[in-house]
C-alpha positions as CSV (number, residue, x, y, z in Angstrom):
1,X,0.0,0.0,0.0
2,X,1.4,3.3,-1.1
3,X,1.5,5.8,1.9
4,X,0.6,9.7,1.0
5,X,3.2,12.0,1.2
6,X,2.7,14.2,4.0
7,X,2.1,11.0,5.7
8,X,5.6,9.8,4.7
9,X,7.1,13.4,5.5
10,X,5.9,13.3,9.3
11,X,7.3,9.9,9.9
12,X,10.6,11.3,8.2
13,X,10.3,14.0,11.2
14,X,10.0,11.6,13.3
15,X,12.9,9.2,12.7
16,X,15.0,12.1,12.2
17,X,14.2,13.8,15.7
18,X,15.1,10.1,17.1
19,X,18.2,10.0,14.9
20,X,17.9,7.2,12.8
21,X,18.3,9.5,9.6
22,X,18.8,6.0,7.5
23,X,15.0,5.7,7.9
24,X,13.8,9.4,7.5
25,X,15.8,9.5,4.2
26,X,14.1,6.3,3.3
27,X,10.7,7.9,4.1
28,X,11.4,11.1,1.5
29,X,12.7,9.1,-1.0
30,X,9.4,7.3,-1.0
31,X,7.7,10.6,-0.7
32,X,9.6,11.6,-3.9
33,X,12.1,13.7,-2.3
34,X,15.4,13.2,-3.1
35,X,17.2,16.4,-2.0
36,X,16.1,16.1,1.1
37,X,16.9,12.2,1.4
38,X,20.6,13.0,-0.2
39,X,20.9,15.1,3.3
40,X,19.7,12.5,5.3
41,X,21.8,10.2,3.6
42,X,24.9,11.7,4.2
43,X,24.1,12.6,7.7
44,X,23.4,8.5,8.2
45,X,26.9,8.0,6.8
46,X,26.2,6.7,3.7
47,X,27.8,9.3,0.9
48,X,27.0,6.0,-1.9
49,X,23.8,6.5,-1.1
50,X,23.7,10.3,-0.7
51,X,25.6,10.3,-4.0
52,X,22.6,8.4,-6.0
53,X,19.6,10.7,-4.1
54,X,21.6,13.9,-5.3
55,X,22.4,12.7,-9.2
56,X,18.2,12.0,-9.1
57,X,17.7,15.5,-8.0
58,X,19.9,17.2,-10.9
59,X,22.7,17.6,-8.4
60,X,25.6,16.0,-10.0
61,X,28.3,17.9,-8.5
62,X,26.9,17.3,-5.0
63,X,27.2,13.8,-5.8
64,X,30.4,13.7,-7.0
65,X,31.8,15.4,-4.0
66,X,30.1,12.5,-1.4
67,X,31.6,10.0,-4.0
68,X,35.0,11.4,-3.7
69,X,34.6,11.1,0.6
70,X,33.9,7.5,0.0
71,X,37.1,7.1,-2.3
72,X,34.8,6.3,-5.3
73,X,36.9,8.2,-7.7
74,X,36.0,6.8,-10.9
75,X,32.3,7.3,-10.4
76,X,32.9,10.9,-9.0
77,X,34.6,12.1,-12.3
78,X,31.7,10.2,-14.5
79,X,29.5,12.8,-12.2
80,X,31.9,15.9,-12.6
81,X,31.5,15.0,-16.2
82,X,27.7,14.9,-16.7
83,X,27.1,18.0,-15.2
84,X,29.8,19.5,-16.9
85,X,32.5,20.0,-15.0
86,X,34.9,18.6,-17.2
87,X,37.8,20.5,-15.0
88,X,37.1,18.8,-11.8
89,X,36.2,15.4,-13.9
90,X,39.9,15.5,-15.7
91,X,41.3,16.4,-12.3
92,X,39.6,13.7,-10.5
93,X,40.8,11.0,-12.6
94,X,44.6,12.6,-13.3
95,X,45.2,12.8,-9.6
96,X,43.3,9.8,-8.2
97,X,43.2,6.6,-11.1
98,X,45.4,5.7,-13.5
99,X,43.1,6.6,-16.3
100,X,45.5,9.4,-17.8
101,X,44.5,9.6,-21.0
102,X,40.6,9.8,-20.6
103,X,41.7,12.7,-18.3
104,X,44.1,14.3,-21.1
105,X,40.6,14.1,-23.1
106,X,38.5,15.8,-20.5
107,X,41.0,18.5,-20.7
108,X,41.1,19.2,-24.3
109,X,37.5,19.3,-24.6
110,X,36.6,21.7,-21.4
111,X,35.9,25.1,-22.3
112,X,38.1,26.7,-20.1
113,X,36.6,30.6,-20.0
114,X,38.8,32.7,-17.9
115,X,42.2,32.9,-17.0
116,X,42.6,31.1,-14.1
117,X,40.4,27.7,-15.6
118,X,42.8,28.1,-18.5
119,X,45.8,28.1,-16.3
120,X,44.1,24.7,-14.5
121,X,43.4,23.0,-17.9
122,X,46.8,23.2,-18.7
123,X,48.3,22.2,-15.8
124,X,46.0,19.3,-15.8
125,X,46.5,18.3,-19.0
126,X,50.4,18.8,-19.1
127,X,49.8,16.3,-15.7
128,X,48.0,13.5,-17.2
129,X,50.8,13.7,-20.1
130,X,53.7,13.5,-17.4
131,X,52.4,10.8,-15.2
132,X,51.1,8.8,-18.9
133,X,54.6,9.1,-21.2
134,X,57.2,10.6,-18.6
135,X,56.6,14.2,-20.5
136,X,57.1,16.8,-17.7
137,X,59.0,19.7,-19.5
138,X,56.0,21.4,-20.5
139,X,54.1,20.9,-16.9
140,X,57.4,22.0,-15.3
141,X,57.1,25.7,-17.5
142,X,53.9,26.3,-16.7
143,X,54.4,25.4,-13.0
144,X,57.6,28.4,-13.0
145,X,55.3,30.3,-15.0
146,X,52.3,29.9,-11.9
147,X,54.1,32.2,-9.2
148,X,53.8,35.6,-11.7
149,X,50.6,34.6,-12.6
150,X,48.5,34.2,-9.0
151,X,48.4,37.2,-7.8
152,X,46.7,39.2,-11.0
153,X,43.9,36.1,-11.2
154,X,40.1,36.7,-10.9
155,X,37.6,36.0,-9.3
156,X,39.8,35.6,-6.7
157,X,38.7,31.9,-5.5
158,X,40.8,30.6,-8.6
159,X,43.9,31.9,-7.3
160,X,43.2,29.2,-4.7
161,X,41.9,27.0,-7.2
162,X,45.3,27.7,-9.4
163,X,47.5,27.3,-6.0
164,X,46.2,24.1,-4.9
165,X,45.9,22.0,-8.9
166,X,50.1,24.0,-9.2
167,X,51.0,22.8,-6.1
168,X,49.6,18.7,-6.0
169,X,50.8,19.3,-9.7
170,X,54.4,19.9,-8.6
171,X,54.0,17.2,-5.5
172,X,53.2,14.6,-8.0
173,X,56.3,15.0,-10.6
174,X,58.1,15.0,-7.5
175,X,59.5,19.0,-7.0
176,X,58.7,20.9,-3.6
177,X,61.0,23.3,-5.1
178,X,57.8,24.4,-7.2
179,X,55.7,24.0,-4.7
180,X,57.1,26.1,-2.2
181,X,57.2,28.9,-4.4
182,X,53.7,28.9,-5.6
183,X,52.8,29.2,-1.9
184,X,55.2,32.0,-1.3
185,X,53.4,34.1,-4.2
186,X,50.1,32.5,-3.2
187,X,50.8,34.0,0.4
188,X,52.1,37.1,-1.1
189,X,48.9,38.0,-3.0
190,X,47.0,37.3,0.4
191,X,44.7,34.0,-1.0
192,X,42.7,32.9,1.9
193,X,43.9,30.2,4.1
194,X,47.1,29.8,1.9
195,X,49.1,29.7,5.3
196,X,47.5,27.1,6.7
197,X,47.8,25.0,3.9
198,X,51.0,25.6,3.5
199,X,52.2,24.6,7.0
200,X,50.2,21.3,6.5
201,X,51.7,21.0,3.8
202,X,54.5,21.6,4.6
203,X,54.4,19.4,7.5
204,X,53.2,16.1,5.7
205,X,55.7,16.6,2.5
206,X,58.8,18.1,4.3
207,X,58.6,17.1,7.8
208,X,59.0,20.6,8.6
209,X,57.7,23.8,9.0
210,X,60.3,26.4,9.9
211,X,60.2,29.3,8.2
212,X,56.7,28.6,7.1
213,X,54.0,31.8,7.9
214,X,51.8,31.0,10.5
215,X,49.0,33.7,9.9
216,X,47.5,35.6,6.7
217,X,50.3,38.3,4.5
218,X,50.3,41.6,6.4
219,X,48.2,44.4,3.7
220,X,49.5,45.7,1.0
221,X,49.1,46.9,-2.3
222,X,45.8,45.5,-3.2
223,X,45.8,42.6,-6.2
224,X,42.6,42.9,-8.6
């Protein structure tokens, strides 16, 4: 016997005010609410599940990021992709598979609009070429190129964006050298949180974080 909706909704309440969420997202999703069952989901610790209530309620990039939680890598780029985040699908699959050249194709066929997605394509792309044939010249140009570049990005959440993909970029051909410059610039032209994730990373890749800032650039001349 189907049970009406409202019906189904107040029993959701209920299980959810008891905290057995695993039931109240069952409940929505037979009231024909997936959004709010995707919540429940996740907060039931089950992003698989979560994953599958978001793609059914057009939220594919919601998806993919509960799919990436539960190490699902594959399936999170196949749901960067269909919602069209080819960026995030190539980068997915260049820095957590072995499928390099499927990511090399992602790349070529994003449309990359402003600078800083540009500046990411390439980098991903020159990636999944190094870590496919060995090729890392071209990767290692752009990554020298990256500290001139950060600070004159916009918006400014891709000079974070830019950091971060130059930064794993350089961890995995294997040159903190790189790295530690792109934070310096990254630092420099006052991106938020770029000294805390420089002392963690710092921390995990060198073992050490002297010299390392602590807190946020003092001001200065403003970056646009």
């Amino acid at each position: 016997m189907t049970r009406p909706p409202d019906l189904l909704a107040r029993a959701a309440h209920c299980y959810e005010q008891t905290g057995d969420y695993a039931q109240a997202a069952r409940c929505h999703d037979e009231a024909g609410h997936p959004l709010k069952a995707a919540e429940l989901w996740e907060q039931a610790g089950d992003p698989v599940r979560a994953a599958d209530h978001w793609m059914r309620g057009g939220r594919p990039g919601r998806a993919a990021e509960c799919l990436l939680s539960a190490r699902r890598f594959e399936a999170a780029a196949e749901c960067f992709e269909r919602g069209g985040d080819l960026l995030s699908a190539g980068w997915t699959l260049v820095t957590r598979t072995r499928s390099y050249a499927t990511a090399e194709q992602l790349f070529a066929t994003a449309r990359a609009q402003t600078p800083g997605e540009k500046l990411r394509c390439r980098i991903g792309r020159q990636l999944a070429a190094s870590r496919a044939y060995g090729h890392s010249a071209p990767l290692l140009r752009t990554l020298t190129a990256v500290p001139e570049r950060i600070g004159s990005l916009t918006p400014a959440r891709e000079r974070t964006e830019v950091e971060q993909w130059a930064v794993t970029a350089a961890d995995h051909i294997r040159r903190p050298d790189l790295a530690a410059l792109v934070f310096a610039a990254s630092y420099r032209a006052r991106v938020t949180g770029c000294a805390d994730r420089w002392q963690h990373w710092a921390a995990r890749t060198l073992g050490d974080t002297t010299g390392v800032p602590t807190g946020p650039a003092p001001p200065g001349p403003a970056h646009t």
